[in-house]
C-alpha positions in Angstrom: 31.5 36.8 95.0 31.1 38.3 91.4 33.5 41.0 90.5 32.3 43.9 88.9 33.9 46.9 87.2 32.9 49.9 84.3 34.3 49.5 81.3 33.6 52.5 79.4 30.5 53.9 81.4 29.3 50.1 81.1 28.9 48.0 84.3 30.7 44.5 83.7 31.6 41.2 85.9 34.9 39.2 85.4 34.8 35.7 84.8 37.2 33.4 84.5 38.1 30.0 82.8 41.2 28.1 82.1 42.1 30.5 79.1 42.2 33.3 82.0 40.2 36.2 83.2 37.3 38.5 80.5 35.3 41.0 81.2 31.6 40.4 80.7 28.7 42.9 80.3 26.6 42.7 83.6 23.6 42.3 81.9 23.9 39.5 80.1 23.2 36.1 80.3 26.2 34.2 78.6 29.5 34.0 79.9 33.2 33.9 79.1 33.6 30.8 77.2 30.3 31.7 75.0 32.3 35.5 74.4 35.0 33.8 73.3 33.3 31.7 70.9 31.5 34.7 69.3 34.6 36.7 69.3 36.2 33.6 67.2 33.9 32.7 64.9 32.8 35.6 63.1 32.1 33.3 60.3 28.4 33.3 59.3 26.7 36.7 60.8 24.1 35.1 61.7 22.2 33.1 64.7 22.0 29.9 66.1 19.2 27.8 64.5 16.0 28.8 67.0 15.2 24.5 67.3 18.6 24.0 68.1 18.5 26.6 70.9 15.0 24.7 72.4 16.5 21.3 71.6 19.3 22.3 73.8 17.0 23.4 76.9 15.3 20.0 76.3 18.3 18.7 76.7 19.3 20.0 79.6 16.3 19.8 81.4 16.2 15.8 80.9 19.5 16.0 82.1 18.8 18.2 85.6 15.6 16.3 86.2 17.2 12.6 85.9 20.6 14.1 88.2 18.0 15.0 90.3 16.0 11.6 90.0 19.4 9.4 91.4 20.6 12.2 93.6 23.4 14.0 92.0 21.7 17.4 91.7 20.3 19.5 95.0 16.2 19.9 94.1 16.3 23.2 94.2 19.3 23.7 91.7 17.7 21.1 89.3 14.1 23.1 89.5 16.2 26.5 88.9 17.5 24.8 85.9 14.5 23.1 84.8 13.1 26.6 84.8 15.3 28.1 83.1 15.4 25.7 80.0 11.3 25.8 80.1 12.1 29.8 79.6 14.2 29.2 76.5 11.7 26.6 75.5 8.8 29.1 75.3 11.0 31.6 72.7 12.9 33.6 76.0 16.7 34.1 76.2 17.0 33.1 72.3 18.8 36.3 71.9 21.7 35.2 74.1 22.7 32.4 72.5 25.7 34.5 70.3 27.8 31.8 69.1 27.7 31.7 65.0 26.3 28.5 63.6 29.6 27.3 61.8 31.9 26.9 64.6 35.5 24.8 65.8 35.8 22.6 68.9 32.8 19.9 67.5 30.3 22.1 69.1 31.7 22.9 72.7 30.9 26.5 72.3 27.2 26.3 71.7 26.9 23.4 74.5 28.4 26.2 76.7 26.7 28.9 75.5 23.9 27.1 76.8 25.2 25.7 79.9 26.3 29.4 81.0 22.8 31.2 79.6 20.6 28.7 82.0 23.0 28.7 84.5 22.8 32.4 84.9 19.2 32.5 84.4 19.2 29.1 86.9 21.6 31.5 89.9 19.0 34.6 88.8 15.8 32.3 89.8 17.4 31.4 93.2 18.4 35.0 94.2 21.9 35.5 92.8 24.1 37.2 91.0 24.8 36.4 87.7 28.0 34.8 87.3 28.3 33.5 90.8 28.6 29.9 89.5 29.6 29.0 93.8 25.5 28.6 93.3 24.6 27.2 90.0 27.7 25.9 87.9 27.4 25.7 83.7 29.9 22.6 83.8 29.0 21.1 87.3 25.6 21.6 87.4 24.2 21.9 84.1 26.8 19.9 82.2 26.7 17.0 84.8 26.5 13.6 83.1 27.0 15.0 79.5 29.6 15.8 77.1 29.4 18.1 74.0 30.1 14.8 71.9 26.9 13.4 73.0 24.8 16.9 73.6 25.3 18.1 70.1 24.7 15.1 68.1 21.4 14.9 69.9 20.7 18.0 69.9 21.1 17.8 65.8 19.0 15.0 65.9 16.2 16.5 67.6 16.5 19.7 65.4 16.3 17.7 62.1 13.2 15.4 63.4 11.2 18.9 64.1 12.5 20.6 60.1 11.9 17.3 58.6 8.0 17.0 59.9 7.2 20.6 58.9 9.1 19.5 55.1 6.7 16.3 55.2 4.1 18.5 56.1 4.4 20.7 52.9 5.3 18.0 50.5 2.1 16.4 51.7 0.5 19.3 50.5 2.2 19.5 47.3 1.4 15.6 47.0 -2.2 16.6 47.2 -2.2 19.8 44.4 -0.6 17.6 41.9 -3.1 14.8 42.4 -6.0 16.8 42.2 -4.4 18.7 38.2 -4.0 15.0 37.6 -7.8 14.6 37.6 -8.7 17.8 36.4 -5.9 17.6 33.5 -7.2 13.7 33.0 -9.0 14.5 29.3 -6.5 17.1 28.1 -4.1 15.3 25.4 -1.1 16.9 24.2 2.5 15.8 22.5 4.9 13.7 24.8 8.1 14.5 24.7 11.9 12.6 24.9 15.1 15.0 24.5 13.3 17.8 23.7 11.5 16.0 20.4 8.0 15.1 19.8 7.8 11.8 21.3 4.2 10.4 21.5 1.0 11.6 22.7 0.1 11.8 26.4 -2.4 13.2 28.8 -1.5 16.1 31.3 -3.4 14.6 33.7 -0.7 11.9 33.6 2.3 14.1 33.4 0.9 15.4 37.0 0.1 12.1 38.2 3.4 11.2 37.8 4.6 13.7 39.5 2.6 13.8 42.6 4.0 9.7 42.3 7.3 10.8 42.8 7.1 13.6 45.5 5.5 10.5 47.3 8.4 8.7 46.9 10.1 11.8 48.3 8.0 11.5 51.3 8.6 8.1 52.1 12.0 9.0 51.7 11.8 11.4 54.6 9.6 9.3 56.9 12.6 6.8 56.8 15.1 9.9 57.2 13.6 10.6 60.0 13.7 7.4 61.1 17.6 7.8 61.2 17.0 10.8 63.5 15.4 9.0 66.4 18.9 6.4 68.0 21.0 9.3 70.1 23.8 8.7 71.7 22.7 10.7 74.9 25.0 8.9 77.7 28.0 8.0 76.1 29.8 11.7 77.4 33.2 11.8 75.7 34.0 9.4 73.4 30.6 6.6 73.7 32.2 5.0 76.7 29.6 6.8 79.5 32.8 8.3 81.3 31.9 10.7 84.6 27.8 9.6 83.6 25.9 7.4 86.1 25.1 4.4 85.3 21.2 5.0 86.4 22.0 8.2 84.4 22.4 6.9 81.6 19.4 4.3 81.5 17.4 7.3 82.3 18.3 10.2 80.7 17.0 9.0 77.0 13.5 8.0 78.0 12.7 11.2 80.1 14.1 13.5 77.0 11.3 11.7 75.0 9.4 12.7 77.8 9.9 16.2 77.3 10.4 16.7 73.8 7.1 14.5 73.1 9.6 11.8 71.0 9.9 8.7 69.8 13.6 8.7 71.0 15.9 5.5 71.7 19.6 5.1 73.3 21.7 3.8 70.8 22.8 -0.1 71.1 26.6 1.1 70.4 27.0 4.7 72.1 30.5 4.2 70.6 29.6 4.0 66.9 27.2 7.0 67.5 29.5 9.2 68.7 32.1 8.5 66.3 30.2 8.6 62.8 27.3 11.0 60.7 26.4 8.4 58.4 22.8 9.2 59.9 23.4 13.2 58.9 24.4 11.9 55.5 21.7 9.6 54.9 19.3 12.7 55.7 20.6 15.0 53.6 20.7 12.5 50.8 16.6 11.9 51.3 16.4 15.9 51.3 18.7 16.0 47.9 16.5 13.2 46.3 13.9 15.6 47.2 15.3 18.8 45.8 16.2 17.1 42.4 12.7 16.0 41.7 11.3 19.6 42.4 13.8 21.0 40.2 12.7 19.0 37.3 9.5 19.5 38.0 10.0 22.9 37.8 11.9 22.7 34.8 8.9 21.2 33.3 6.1 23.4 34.4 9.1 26.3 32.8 9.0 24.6 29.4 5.7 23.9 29.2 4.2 27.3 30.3 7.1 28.7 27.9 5.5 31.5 25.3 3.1 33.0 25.5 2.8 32.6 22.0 6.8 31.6 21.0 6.8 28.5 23.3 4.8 25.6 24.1 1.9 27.7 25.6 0.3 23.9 27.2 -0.1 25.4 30.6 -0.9 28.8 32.1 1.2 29.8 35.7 -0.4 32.3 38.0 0.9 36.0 36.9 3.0 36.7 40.4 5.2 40.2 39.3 6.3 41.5 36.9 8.8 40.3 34.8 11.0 42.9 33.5 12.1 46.0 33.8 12.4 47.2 30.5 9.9 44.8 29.0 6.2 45.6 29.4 3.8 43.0 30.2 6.5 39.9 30.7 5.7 37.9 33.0 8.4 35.5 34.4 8.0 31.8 35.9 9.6 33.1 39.3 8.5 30.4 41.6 9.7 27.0 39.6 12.8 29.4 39.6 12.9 30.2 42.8 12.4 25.9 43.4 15.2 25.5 41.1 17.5 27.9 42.6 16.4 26.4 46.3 17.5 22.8 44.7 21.0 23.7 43.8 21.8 25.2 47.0 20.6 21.9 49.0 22.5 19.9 46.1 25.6 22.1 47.3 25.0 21.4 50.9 24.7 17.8 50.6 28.4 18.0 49.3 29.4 19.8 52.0 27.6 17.3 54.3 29.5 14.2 52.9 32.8 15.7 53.1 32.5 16.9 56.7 31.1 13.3 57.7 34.1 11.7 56.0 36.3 14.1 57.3 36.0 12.7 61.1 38.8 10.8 62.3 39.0 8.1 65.3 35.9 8.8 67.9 35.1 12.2 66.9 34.0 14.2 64.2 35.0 17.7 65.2 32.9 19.2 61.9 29.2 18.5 63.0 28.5 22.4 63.1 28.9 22.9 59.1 26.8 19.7 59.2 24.1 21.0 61.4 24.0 24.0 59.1 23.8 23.0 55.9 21.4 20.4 57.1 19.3 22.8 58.7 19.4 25.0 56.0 18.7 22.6 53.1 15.7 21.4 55.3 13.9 24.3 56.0 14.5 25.8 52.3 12.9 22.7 50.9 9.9 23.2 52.7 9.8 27.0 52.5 9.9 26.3 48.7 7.5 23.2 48.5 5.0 25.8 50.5 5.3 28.8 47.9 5.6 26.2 44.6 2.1 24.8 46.2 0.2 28.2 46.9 1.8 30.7 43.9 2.3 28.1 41.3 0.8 24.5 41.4 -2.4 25.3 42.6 -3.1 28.0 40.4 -2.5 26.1 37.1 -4.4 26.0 33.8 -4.2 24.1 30.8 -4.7 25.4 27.1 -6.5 22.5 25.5 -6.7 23.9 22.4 -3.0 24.6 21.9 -2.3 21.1 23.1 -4.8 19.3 20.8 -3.0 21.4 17.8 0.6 20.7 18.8 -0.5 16.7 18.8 -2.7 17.1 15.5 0.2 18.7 14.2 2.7 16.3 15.4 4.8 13.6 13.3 5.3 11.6 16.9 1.9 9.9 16.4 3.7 7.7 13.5 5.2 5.5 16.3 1.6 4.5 16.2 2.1 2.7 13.1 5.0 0.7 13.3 3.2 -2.5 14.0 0.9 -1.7 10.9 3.2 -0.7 8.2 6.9 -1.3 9.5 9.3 0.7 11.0 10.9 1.9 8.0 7.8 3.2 6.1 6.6 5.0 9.1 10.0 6.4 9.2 9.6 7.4 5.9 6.2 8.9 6.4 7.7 10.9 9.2 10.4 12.1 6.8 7.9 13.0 4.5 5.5 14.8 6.8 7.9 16.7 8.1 9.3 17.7 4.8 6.0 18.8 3.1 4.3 19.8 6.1 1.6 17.5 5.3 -0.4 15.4 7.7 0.9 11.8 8.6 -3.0 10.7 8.1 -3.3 12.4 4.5 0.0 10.7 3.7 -1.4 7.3 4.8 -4.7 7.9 2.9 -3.0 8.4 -0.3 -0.5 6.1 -0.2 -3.7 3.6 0.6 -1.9 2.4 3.3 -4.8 2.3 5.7 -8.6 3.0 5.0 -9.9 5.4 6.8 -11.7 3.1 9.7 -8.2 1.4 10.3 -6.7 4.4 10.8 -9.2 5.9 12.9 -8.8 3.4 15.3 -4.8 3.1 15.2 -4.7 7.4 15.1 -7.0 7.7 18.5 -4.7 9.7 20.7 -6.6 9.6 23.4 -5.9 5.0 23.4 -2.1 6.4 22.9 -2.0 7.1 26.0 -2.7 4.5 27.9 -1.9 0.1 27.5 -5.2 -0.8 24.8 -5.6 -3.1 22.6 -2.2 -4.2 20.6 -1.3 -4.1 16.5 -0.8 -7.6 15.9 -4.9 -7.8 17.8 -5.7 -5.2 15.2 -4.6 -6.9 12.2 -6.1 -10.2 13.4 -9.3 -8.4 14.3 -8.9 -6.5 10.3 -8.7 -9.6 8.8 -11.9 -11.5 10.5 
């Protein structure tokens, strides 16, 4: 029997738990623990991560179907609940789910924001009233076999397997853009640069080459990440020990949740060690991290080198997005490496908070998974929101000013390095000097000094054999003198 009242015009049932008796609107879904929780943690403003939410239906739907498979759940219960949780699986009930993402008690109040939203939906299906858990029951029923210490960490797992393929997914893309300025870039020489100086000369081509090399190295960094996603510790309840779980429970419940969810899943060989430790978060969010940093200077690059458009380096052109100013007419600003860059110090700042909160757990629990989960999340999704825009408004859409590189590298003092092996260190040092000084050539210097003849130099001067392993200085002067 539900007990109803109105509150204020507004009909409501009473529920009860071991805190004592609330007032619930009749309407909804959740129940009294989830009420409390919202009314607690007003910390965020906003909602519970929308994979989390189906991750948890998964969940519990493994869960009711393998109660069901070794007779611990009525058939009719379990299919109410299986119903339910395919409901929240197709997008439905999201909108009761009202506990904030950063949250105390390791998770407990999400785990039973869920149990009390399908139960209700689950008591609803079989012709009740909601809140008349005599028919379905959030902890009985829909809890049975599980704990939050084992429902949340998998439930984080699953979440950060389905962020990190749409990530891969983008940096594939990215991967791909760079590659393909690589080739088109390949025959545009222009001045290398270390610490800001001219350094020697290099090709574009191979400045984005070497870039789309590391953001693979980013992506095998997150097939491996993901790899640390896929051992749960689904059946260890409490503590990793399998309290109050069957044992045919507990050989069965992992494989059919692969079943469902359509993943690679395995049980973990020490349910123990799972339950206590987030080294796997933390190894995640390290990947994603790497990640970020090597967008960032990327972007910091593609910044410099666009800088101008005629007080900068001018090398490259980036796609005119906005306006840039306000008060300025015709600026336009490099607003999507910023936006990467921005992106990057907030997952940088994330995987901080990570690291602490995994570190932070004490005998077999860490109560601080939920800041996990959502800087995790958070970081995750970014990255590949960013990699998506940086790929589409930026990368794709960039040019190269030959001629402005070919001057900056005609111009340059940096192709004296070429010359060490000819004339010695210090002269070409001293050449340098000079050039810079007079503003003269380092190959009119050369000429008049009769260092070289012309052919020699010619051959040593060829930017374009600069850039890449050729034929050595010590080969040259054995090939001078034949």
């Amino acid at each position: 029997m539900v007990m109803k009242k109105k509150i204020d015009g507004m009909e409501c049932r009473t529920e009860k738990d071991s805190i004592g008796s609330k007032d619930i609107p009749e309407g909804v879904y959740y129940g009294v623990q989830s009420l409390r929780a919202a009314e607690n943690f007003r910390i965020t403003g906003l909602s519970m991560h929308p994979e989390v939410i189906n991750s948890l239906a998964q969940i519990k739907k493994a869960a009711a179907i393998t109660n069901c498979e070794i007779g611990l759940l009525d058939k009719h219960i379990a299919e109410a609940i299986v119903k339910a949780c395919d409901e929240i699986m197709e997008g439905r009930l999201h909108d009761e789910f009202i506990v904030d993402p950063i949250q105390g008690g390791a998770g407990t109040s999400i785990n039973m924001n869920a149990n009390e939203v399908i139960a209700n939906r689950a008591i609803e299906l079989l012709g009740g009233q909601k809140g008349d858990y005599s028919i379905v029951h959030p902890n009985d029923h829909v809890n049975c076999g599980q704990s939050t210490n084992d429902v949340i960490p998998t439930a984080g797992k699953m979440t950060s397997l389905k962020l990190l393929k749409n990530a891969k997914k983008e940096l594939e893309r990215l991967h791909k853009a760079l590659c393909d300025k690589g080739e088109e870039f390949d025959t545009i020489i222009k001045m290398g640069r270390t610490q800001m100086q001219d350094a020697v000369p290099i090709r574009l081509g191979q400045e984005f080459k070497a870039y789309s090399v590391a953001i693979q190295r980013d992506i095998n960094r997150m097939e491996k990440a993901q790899e640390e996603m896929r051992t749960l510790n689904m059946g260890g309840t409490a503590i990793g020990t399998g309290i109050n779980a069957d044992e045919a429970y507990l050989r069965r419940i992992v494989p059919n949740l692969a079943r469902i969810s359509d993943m690679d899943l395995v049980q973990a060989y020490d349910l123990i060690d799972a339950t206590q430790n987030l080294d796997p978060f933390v190894a995640v969010s390290g990947a994603v991290k790497a990640c970020a940093v090597t967008l960032s200077k990327i972007a910091n690059d593609f910044r410099l080198m666009s800088s101008g458009p005629r007080c900068g380096f001018g090398e490259i052109n980036l796609p005119a997005k906005q306006n840039g100013s306000s008060i300025m007419p015709g600026k336009v600003n490099p607003v999507i490496p910023e936006v990467v860059n921005q992106v990057a110090f907030n997952i940088i700042g994330n995987d901080v908070t990570i690291t602490m909160a995994a570190e932070a757990g004490q005998l077999e629990l860490n109560a601080f998974e939920p800041i996990v989960f959502y800087c995790l999340f958070q970081s995750i999704d970014t990255l590949a929101y960013a990699v998506e825009t940086f790929v589409d408004n930026c990368v794709s859409g960039i040019t190269a000013n030959r001629e402005r590189c070919k001057e900056l590298v005609d111009n340059s003092v940096g192709i004296v390095t070429a010359l060490c092996p000819h004339v010695g260190y210090a002269k070409a040092a001293s050449l340098a000097k000079t050039a810079v000084k007079t503003g003269e050539s380092v190959r009119k210097l050369i000429l008049e000094e009769g260092l070289l003849n012309e052919e020699e130099l010619n051959e040593i001067l060829d930017v374009k054999n600069m850039t890449e392993p050729g034929i050595s200085g010590k080969e040259l002067l054995l090939k001078n003198m034949e």
